[in-house]
OpenMM code with the backbone's topology and positions (N, CA, C; nanometers):
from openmm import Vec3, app, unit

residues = "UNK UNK UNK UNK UNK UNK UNK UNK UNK UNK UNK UNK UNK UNK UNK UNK UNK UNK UNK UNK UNK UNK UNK UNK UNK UNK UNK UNK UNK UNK UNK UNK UNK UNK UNK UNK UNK UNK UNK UNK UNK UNK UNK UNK UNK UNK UNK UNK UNK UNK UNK UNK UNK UNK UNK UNK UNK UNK UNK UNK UNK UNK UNK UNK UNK UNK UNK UNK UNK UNK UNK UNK UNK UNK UNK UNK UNK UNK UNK UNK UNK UNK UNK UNK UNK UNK UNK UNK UNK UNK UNK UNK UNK UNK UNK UNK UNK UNK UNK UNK UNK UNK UNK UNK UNK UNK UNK UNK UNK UNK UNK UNK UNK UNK UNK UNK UNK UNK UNK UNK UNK UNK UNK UNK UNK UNK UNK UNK UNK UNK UNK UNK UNK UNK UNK UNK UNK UNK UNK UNK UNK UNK UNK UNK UNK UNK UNK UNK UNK UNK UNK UNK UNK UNK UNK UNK UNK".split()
positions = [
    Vec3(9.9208, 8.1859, 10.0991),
    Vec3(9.9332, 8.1898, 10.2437),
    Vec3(10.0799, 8.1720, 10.2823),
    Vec3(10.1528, 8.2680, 10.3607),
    Vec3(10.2396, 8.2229, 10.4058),
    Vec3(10.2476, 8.1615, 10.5692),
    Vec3(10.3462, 8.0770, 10.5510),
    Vec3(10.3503, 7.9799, 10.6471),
    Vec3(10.5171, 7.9482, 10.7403),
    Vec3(10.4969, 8.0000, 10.8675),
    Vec3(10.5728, 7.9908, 10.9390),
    Vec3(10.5899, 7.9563, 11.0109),
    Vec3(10.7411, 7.8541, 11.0577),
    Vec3(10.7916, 7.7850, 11.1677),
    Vec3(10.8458, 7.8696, 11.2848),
    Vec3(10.8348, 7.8960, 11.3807),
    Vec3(10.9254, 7.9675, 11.4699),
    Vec3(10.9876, 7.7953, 11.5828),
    Vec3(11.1007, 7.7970, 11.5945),
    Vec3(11.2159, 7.6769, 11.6361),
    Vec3(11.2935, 7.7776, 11.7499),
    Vec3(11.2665, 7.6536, 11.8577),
    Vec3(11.3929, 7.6153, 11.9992),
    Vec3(11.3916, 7.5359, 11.9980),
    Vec3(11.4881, 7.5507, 12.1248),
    Vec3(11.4863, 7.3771, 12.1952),
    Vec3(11.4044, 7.2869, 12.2403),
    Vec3(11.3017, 7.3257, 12.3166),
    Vec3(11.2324, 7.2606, 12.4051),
    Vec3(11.0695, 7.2859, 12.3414),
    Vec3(11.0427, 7.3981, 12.2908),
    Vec3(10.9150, 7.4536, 12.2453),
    Vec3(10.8521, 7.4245, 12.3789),
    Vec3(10.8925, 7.5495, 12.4909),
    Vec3(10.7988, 7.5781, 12.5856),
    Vec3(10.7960, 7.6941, 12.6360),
    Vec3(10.9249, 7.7856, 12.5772),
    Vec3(10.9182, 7.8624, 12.6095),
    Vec3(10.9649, 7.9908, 12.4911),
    Vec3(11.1203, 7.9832, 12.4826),
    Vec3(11.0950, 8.1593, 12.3197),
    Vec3(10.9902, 8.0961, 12.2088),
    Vec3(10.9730, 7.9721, 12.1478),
    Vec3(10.9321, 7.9617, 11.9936),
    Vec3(10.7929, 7.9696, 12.0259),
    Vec3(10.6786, 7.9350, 12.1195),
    Vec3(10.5915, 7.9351, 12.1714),
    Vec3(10.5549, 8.0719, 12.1630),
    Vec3(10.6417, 8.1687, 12.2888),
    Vec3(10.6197, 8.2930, 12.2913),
    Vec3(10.5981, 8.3797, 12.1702),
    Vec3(10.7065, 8.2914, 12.0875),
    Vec3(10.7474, 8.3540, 11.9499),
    Vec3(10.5952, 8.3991, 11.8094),
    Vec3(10.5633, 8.2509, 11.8413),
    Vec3(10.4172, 8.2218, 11.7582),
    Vec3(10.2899, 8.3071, 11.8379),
    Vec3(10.2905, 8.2902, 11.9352),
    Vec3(10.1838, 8.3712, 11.9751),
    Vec3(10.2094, 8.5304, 11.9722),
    Vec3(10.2984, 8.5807, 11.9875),
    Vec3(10.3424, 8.7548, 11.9301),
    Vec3(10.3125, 8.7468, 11.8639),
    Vec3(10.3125, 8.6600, 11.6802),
    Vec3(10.3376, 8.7054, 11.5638),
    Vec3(10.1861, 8.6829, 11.5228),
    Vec3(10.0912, 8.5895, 11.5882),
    Vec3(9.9899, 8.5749, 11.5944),
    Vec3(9.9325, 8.7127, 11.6299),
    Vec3(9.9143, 8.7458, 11.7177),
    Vec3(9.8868, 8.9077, 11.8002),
    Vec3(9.9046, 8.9803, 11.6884),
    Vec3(10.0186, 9.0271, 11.6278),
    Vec3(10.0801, 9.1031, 11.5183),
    Vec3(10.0087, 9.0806, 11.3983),
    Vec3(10.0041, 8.9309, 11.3520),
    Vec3(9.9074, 8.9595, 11.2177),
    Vec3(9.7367, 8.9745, 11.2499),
    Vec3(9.6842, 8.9554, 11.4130),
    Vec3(9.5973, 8.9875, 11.4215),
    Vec3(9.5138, 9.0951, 11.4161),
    Vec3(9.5997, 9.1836, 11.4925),
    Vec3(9.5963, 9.3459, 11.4813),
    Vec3(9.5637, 9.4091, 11.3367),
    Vec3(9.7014, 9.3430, 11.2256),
    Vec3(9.7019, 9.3986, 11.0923),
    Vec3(9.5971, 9.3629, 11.0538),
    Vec3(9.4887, 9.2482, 11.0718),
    Vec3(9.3997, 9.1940, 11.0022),
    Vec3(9.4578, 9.1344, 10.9039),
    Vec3(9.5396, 9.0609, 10.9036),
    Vec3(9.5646, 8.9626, 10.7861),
    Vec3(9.6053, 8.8443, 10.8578),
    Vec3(9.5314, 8.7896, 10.9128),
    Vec3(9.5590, 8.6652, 10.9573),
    Vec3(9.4748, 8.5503, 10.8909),
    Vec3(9.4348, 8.5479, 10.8034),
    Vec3(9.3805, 8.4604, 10.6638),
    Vec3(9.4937, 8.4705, 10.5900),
    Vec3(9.6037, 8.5894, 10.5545),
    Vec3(9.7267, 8.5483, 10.4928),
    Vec3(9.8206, 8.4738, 10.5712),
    Vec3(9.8153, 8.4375, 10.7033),
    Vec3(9.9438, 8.3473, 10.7877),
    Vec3(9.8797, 8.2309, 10.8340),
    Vec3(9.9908, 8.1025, 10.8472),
    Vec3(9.9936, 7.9813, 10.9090),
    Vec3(10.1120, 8.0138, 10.9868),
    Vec3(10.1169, 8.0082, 11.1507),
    Vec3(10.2155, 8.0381, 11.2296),
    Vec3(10.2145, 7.9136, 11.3468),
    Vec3(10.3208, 7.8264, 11.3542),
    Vec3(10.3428, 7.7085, 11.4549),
    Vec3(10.4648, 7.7121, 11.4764),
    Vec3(10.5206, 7.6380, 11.5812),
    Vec3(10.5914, 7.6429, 11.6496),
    Vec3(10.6364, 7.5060, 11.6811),
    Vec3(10.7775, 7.5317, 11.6952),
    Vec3(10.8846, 7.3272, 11.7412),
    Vec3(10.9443, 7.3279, 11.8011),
    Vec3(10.9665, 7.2299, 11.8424),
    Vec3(11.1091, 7.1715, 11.9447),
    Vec3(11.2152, 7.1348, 11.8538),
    Vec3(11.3561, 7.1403, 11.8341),
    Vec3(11.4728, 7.0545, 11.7891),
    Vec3(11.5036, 6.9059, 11.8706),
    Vec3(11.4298, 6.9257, 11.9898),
    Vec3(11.4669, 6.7990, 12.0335),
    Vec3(11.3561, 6.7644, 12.1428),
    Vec3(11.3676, 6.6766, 12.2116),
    Vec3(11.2233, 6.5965, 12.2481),
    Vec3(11.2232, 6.6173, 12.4223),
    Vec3(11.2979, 6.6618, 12.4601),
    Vec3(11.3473, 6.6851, 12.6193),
    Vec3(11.2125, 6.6901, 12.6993),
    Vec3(11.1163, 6.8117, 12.6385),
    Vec3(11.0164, 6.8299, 12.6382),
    Vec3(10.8720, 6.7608, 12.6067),
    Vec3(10.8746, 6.6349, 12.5591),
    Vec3(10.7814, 6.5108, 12.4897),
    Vec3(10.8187, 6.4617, 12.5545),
    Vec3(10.7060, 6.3526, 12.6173),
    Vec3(10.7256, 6.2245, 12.6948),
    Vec3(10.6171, 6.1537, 12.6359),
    Vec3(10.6649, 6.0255, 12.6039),
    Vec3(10.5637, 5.9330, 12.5466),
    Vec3(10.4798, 5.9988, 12.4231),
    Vec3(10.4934, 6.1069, 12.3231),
    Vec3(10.4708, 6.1500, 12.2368),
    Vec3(10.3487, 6.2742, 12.2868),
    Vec3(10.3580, 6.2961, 12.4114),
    Vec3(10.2625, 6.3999, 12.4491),
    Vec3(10.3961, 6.5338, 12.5197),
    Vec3(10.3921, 6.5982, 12.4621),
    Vec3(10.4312, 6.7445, 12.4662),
    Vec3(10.3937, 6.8732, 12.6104),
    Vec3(10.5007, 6.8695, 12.6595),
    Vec3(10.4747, 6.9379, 12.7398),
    Vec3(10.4304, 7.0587, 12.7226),
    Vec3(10.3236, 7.1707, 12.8468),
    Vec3(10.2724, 7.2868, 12.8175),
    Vec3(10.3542, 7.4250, 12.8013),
    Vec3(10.3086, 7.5119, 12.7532),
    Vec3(10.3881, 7.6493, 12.7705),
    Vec3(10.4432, 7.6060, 12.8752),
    Vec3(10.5960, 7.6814, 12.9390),
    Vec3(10.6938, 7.6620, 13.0076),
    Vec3(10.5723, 7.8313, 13.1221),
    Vec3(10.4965, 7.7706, 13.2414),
    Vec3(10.4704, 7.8636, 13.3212),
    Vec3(10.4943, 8.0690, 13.3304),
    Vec3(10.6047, 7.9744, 13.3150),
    Vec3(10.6779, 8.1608, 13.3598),
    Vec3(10.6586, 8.2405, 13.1745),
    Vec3(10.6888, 8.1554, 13.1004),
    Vec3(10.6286, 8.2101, 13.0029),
    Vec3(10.4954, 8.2201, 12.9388),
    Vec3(10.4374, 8.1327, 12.9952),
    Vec3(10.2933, 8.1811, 12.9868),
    Vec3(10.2181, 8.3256, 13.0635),
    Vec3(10.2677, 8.3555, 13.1858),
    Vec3(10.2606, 8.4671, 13.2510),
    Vec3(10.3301, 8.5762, 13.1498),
    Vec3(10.4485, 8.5585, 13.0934),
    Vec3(10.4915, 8.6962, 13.0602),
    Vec3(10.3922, 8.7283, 12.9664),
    Vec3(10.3466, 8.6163, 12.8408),
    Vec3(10.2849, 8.6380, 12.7467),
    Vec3(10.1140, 8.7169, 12.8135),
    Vec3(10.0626, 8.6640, 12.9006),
    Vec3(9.9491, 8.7292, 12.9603),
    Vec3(9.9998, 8.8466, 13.0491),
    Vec3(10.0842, 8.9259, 13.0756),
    Vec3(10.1218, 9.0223, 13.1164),
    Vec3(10.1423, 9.1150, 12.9720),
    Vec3(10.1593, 9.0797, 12.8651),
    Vec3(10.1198, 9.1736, 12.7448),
    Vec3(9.9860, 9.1695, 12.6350),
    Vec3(9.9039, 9.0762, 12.7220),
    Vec3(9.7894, 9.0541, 12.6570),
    Vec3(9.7796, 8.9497, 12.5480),
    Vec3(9.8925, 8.8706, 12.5283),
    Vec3(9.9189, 8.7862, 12.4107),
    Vec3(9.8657, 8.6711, 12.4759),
    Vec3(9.7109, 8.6347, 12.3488),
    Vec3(9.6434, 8.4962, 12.3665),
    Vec3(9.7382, 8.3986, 12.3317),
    Vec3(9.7453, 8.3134, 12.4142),
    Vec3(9.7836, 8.1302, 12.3944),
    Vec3(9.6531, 8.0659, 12.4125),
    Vec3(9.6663, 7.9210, 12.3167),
    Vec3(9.6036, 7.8143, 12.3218),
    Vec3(9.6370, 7.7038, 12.4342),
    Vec3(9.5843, 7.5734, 12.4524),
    Vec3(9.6400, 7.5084, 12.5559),
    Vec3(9.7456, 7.4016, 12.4290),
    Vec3(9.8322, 7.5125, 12.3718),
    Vec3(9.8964, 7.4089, 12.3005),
    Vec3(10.0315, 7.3796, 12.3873),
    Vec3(10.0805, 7.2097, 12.3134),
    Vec3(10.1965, 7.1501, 12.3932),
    Vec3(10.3161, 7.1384, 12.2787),
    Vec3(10.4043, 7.1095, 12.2916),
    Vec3(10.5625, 7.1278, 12.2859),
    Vec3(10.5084, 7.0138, 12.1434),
    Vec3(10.5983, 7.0450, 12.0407),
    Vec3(10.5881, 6.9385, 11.9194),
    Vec3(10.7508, 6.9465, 11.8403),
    Vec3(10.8279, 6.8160, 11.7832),
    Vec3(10.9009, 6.8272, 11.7434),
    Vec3(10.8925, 6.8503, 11.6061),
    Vec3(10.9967, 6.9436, 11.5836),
    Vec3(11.0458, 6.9306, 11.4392),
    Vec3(11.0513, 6.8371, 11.3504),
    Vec3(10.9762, 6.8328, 11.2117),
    Vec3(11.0201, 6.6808, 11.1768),
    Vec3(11.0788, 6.7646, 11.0171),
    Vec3(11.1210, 6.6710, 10.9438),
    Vec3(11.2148, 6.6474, 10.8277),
    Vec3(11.0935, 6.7586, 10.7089),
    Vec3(10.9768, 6.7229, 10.7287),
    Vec3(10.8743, 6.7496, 10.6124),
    Vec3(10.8727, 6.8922, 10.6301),
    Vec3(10.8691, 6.9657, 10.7442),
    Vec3(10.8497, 7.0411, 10.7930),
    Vec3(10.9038, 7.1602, 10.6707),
    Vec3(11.0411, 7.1151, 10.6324),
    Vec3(11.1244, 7.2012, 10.5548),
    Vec3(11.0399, 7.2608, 10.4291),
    Vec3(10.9704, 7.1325, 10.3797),
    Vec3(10.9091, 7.1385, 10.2512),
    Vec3(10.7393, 7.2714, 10.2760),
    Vec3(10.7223, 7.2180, 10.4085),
    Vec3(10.6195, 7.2620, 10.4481),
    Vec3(10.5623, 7.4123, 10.4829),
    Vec3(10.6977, 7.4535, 10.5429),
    Vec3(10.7224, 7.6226, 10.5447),
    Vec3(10.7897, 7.7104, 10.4232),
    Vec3(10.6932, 7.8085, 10.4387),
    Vec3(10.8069, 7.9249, 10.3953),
    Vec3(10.9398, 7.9875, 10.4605),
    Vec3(10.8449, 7.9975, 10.5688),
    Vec3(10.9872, 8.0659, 10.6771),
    Vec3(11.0115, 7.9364, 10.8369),
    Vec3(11.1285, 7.9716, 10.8169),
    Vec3(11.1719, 7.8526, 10.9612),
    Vec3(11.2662, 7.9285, 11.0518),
    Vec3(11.2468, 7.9953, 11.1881),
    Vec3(11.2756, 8.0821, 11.2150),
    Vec3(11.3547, 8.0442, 11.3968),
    Vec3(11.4375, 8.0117, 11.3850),
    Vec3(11.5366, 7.9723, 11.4710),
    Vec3(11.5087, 8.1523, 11.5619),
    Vec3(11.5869, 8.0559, 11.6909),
    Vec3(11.5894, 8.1739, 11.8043),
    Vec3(11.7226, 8.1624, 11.8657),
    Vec3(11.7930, 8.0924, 11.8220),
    Vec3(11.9519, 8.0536, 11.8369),
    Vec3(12.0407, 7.9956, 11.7403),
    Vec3(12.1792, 8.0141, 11.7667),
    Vec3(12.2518, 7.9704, 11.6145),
    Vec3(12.2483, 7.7849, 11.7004),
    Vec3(12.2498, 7.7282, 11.7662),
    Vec3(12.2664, 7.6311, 11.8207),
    Vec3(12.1012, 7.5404, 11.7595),
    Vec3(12.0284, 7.6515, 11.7933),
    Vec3(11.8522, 7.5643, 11.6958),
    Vec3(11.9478, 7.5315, 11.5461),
    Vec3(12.0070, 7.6540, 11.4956),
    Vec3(11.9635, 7.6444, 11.3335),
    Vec3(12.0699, 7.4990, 11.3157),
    Vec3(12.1397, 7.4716, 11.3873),
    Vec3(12.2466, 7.3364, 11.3397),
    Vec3(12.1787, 7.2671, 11.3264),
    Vec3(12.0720, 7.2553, 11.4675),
    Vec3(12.0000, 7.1318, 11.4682),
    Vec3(11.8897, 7.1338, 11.3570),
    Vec3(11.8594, 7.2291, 11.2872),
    Vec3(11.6966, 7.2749, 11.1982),
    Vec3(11.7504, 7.2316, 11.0931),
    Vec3(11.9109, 7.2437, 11.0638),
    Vec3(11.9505, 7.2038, 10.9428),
    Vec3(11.9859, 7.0547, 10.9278),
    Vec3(12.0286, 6.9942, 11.0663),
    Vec3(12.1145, 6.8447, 11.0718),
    Vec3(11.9150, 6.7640, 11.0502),
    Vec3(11.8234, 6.8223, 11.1404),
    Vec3(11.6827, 6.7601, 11.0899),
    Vec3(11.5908, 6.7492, 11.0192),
    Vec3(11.6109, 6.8728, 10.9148),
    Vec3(11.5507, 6.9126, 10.7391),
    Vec3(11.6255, 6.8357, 10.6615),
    Vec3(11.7742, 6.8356, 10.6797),
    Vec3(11.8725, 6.8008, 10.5744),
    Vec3(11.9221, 6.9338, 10.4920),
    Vec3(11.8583, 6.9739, 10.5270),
    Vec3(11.8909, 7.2101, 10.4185),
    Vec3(11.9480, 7.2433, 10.4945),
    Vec3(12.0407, 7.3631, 10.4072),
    Vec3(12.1027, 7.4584, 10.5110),
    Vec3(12.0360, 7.5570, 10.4189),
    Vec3(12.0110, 7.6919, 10.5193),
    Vec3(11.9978, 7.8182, 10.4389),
    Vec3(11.9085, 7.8291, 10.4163),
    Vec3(11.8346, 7.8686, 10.3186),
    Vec3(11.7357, 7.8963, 10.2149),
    Vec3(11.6103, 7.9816, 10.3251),
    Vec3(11.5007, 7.8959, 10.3649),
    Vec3(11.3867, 7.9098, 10.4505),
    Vec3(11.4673, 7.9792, 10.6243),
    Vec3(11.5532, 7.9187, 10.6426),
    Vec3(11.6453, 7.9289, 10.7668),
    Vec3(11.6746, 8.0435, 10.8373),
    Vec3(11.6147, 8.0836, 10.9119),
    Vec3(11.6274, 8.2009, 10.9832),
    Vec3(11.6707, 8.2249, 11.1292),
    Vec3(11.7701, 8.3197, 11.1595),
    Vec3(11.7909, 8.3309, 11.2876),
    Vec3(11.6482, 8.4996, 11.3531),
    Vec3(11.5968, 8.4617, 11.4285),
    Vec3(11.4791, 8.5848, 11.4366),
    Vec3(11.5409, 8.7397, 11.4468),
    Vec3(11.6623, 8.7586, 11.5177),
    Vec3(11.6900, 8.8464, 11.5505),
    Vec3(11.8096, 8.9184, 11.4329),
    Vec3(11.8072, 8.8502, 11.2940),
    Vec3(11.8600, 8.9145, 11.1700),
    Vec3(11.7516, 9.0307, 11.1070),
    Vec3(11.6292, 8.9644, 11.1188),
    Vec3(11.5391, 9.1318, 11.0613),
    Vec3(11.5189, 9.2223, 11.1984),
    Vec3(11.6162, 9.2256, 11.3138),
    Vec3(11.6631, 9.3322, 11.3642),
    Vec3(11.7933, 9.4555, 11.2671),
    Vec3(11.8669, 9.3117, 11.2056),
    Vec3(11.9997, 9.3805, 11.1875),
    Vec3(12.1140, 9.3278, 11.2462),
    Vec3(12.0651, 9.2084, 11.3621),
    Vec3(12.1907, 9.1821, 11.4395),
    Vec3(12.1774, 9.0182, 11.4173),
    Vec3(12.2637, 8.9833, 11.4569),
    Vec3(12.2835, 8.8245, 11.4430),
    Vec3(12.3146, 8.7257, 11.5566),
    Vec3(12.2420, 8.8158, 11.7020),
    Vec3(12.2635, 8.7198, 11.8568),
    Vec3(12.1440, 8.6628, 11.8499),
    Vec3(12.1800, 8.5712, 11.9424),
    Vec3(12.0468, 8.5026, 11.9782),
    Vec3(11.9543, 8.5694, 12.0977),
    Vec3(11.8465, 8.5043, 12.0982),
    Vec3(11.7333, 8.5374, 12.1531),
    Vec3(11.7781, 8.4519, 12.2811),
    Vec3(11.8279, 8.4868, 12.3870),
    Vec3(11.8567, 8.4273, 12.5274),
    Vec3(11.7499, 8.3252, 12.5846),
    Vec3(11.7523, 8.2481, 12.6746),
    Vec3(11.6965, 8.1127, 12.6740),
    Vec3(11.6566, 8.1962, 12.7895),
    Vec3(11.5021, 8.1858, 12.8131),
    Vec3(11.4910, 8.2415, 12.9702),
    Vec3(11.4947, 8.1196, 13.0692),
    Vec3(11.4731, 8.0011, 13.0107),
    Vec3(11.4974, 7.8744, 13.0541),
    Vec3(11.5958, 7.9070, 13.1514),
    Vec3(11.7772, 7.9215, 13.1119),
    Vec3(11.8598, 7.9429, 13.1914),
    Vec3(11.8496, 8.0802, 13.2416),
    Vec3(11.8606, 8.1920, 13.1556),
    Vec3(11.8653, 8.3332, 13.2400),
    Vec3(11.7839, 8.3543, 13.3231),
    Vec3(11.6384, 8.2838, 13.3249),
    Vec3(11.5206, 8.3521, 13.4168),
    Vec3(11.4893, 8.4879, 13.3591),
    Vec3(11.5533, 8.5481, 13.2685),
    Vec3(11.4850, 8.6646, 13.2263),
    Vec3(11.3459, 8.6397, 13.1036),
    Vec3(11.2458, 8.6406, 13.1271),
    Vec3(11.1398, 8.6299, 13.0221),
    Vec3(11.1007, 8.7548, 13.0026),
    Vec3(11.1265, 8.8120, 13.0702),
    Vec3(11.0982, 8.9792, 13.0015),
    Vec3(11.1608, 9.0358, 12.8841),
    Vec3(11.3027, 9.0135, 12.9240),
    Vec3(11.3869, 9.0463, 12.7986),
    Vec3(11.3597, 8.9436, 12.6530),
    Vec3(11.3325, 8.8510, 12.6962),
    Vec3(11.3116, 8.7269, 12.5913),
    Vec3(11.1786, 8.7805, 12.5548),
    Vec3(11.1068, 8.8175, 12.6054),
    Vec3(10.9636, 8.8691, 12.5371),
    Vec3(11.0211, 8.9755, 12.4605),
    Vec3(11.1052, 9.1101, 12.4898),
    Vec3(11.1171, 9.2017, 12.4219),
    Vec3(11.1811, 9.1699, 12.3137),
    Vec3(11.3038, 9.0723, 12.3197),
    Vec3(11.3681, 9.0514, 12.2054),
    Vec3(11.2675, 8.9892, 12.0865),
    Vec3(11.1753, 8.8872, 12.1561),
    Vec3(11.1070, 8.8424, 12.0183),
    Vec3(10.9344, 8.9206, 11.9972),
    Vec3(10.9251, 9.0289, 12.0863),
    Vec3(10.8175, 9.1144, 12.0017),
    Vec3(10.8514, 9.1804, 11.9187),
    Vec3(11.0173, 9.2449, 11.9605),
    Vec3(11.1056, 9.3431, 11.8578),
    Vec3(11.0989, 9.2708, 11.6797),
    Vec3(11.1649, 9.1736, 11.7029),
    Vec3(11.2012, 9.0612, 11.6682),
    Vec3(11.0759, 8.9565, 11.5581),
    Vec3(10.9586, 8.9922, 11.5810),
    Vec3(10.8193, 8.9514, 11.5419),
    Vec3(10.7965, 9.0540, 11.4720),
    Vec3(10.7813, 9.2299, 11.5051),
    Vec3(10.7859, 9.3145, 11.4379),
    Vec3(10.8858, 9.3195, 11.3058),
    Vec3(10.9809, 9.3497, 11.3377),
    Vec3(11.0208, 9.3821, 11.1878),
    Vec3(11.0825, 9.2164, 11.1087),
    Vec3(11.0475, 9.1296, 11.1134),
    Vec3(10.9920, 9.0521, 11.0867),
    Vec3(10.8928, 9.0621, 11.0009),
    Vec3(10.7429, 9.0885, 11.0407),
    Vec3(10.6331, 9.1128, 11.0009),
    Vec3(10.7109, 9.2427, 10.9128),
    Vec3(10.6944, 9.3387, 10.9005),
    Vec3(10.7560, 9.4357, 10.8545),
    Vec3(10.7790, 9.4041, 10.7438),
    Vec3(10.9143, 9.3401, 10.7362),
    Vec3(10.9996, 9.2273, 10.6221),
    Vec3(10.9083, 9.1737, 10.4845),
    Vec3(10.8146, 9.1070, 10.5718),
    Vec3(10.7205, 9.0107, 10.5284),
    Vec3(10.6455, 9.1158, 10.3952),
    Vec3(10.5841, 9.2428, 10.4748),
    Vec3(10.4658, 9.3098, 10.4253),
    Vec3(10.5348, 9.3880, 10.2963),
    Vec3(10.6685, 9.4285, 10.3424),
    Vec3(10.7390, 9.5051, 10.2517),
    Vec3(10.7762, 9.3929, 10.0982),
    Vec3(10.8291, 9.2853, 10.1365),
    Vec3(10.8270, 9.1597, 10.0441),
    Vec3(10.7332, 9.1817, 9.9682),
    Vec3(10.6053, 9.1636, 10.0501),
    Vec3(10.5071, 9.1421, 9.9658),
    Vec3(10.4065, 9.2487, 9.8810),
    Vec3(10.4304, 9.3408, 9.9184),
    Vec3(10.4519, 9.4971, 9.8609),
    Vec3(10.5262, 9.5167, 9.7095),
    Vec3(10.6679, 9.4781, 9.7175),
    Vec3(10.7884, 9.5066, 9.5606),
    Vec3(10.6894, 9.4121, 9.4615),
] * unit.nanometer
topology = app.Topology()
chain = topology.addChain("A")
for resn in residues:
    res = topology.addResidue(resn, chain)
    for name in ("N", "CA", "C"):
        topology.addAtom(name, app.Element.getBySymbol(name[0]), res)
């Protein structure tokens, strides 16, 4: 089984979005008995008293404006084990991966920025500040795709 982290800041809004695309994606393929797909926070902004805030609204709408099921899941931090725990750990900013690495203790290896199995190496824009969740949806369905892609071809050689 492979098993994947998708990582922001807050986990309410891209890594959220992020897991539920890739969810959709291995659903479609029918191999979703081959994936474990969850989602973190780098930092707790989002947790109060150890309860986790919900999808970030506006991204819950974009995700139901493309048909992508969510759960009533809430915001969870990253912890240290986590590293050991995934295959893939899949940052949506170079600013996550400092923090993915300063809170695993690893650099590299599992460590992913999402928008490298594009080809490019920007980040996935915070719709948090831009207000754009559209584009943040496109970047990480793009972004989820060849991804998945990646994955199937891997596991293909």
């Amino acid at each position: 089984m492979t098993k994947i982290m998708f990582v922001c800041h807050g986990n309410i809004c891209r890594s959220p979005m992020a897991e539920f695309v890739m969810k959709k994606i291995v659903k479609e393929a029918g191999a979703q008995k081959e994936f474990f797909i969850a989602s973190s926070a780098t930092h707790t902004d989002e947790i109060w008293n150890g309860i986790g805030s919900p999808i970030y609204p506006a991204a819950a709408r974009e995700l139901e404006r493309h048909a992508v099921h969510y759960d009533g899941r809430r915001a969870t931090l990253l912890k240290k084990t986590d590293y050991d725990l995934y295959d893939y750990i899949i940052a949506m900013d170079t600013e996550n991966i400092r923090y993915i690495e300063k809170i695993t203790g690893h650099r590299g290896g599992k460590i992913h920025l999402l928008t490298e199995y594009l080809g490019e190496t920007r980040s996935v824009a915070d719709p948090w500040y831009t207000g754009d969740f559209s584009k943040a949806y496109s970047d990480i369905e793009k972004g989820c795709n060849a991804f998945f892609k990646t994955l199937k071809e891997t596991k293909n050689d």
